[in-house]
N, C-alpha and C positions, 0 to 999 in steps of 0.2 A: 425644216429649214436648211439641214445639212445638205437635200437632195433639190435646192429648189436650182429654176432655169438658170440664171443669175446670181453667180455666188458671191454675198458679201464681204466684205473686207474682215471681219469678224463677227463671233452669234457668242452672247453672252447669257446666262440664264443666272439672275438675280435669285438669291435661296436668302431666306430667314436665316441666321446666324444659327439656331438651335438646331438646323437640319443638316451639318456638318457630318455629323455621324449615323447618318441614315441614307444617304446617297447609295441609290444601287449599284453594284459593281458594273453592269452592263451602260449605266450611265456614266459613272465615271471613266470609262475605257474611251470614253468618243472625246474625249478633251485633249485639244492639240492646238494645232496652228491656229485652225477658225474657230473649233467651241472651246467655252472655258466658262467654268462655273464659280461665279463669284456671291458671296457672304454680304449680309447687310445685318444690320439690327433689328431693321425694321419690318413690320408683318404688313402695312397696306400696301395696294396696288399700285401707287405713285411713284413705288421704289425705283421701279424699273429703267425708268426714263429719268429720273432725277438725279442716279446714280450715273445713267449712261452722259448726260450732259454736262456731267464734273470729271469724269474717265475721259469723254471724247470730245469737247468743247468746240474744235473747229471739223465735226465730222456732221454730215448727215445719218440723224435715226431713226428707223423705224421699228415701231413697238409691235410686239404682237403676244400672244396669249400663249400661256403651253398646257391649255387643258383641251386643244382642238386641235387638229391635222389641216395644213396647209394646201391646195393644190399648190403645183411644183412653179405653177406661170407664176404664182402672187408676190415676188418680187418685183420680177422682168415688168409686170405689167404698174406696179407702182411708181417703179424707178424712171420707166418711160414717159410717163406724168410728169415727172419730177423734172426730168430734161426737159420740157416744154415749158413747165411754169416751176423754174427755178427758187421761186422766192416764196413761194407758198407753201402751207399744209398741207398735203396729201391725205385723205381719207379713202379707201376703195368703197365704204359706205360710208352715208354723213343722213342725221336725223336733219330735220328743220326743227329748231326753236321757235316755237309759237309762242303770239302774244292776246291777249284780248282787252280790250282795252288800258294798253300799255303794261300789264300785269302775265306773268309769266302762265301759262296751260299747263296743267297738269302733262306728266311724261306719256301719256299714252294719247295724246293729241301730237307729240312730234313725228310728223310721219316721217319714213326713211324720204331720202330726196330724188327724185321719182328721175332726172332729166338732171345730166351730168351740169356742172354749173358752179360760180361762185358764188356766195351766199353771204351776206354779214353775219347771219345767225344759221351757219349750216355748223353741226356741232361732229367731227368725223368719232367714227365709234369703234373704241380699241381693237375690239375683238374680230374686225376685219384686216388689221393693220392702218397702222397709221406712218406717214414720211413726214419727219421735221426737219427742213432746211437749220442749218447752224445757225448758232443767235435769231433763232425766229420767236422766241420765247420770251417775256418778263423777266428779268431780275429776280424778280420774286418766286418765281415758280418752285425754288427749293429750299424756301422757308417751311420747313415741317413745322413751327408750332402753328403756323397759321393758316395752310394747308390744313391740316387736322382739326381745327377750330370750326372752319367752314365748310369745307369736303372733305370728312374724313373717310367716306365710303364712296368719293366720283371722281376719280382721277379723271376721265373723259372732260367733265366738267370746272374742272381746274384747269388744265390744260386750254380748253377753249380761252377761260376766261383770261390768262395768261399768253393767249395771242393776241387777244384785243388789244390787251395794254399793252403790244408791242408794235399794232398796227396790221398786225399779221394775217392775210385771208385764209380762208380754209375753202379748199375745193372737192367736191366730188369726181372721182376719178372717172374719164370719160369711159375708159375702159374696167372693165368689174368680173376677176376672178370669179370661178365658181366660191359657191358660202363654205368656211370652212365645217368640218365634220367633228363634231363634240365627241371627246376621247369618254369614253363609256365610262360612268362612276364619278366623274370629275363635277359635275353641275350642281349637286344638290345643296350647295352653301352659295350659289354663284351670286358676286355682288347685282347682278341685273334684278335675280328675283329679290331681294332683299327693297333694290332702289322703287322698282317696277310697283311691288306687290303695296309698298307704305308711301309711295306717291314720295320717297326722300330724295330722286332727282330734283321734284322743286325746290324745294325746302333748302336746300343745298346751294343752287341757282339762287334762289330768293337770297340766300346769307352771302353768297358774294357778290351780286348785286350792291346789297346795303352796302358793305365794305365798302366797295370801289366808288361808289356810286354811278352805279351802269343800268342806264334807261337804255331802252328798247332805243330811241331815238338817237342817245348817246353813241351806242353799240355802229351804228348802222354813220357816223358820223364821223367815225374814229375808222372803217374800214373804209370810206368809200373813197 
């Protein structure tokens, strides 16, 4: 992120509170102007962004993962997005939420979204970066007990559901970085396999659904 086309305003990398005193010295040396490495309590993925929108409130953010390597365009080219359709999500990749008769498809029917596009049910997916325009988000969005009630392992899917109830579109980016490159040793606990492998993206979906009470019809009613 330090080397990308388009250097942002700041790079902050969210750590668990107990890993204070484990930071490599080679990691610690790169903290200055742009990086800074900040502490949280918390251990789920939601951190990141939840944290960054109580730190940055009137900033645009984009999320991205630190167990992959970036190309260097994947900013520039999300940012340029951004400038076109200023009021929207940015996803550089976005799955489709599928339905069948009104009832949510198990995760491995979402296919990535094939033909750049706005979606009511285009869901973008972290780990190619994601651009949140400021206040594009729910109120809600950083209520941890209830985050954690619902999706306590889908950040992606919190987030979605959290732009609906703010009216917020989510688009596929017309333009689409190469995929980033999985930093070797990092994957074997990855929340994907965890979500993927026990079918708990629906289930997940399915519980904040009920909450909100977010029909397929609803959804598509509320974006359009």
């Amino acid at each position: 992120m330090m080397q990308q086309e388009y250097v942002p305003e700041k790079i902050v990398l969210w750590l668990k509170d107990d890993l204070k005193d484990q930071i490599p010295k080679r990691l610690s040396k790169l903290q200055g102007d742009l990086f800074e490495i900040r502490f949280s309590p918390y251990g789920f993925s939601h951190r990141k962004l939840i944290h960054s929108l109580d730190a940055f409130p009137d900033k645009t953010v984009i999320t991205c993962d630190d167990d992959v390597i970036y190309q260097s365009d994947t900013l520039k080219i999300i940012y340029e997005e951004h400038l076109k359709f200023p009021n929207e999500i940015i996803g550089n990749r976005c799955r489709k939420m599928t339905y069948e008769n009104g009832k949510i498809n198990s995760y491995s029917k979402w296919p990535f979204v094939a033909n750049p596009q706005q979606g009511a049910h285009n869901m973008p997916v972290g780990a190619f970066c994601v651009l949140y325009p400021a206040h594009s988000l729910h109120s809600d969005v950083q209520d941890v007990d209830l985050f954690m009630k619902l999706a306590p392992k889908a950040d992606d899917l919190w987030f979605k559901a959290m732009a609906i109830l703010n009216n917020t579109k989510s688009l596929q980016n017309t333009s689409q970085p190469d995929i980033p490159i999985p930093i070797m040793g990092t994957q074997f606990v990855a929340l994907k396999k965890v979500n993927k492998g026990q079918d708990f993206n629906r289930v997940q979906w399915q519980q904040i659904c009920d909450h909100y009470d977010l029909t397929k019809d609803k959804i598509e009613h509320l974006l359009s």
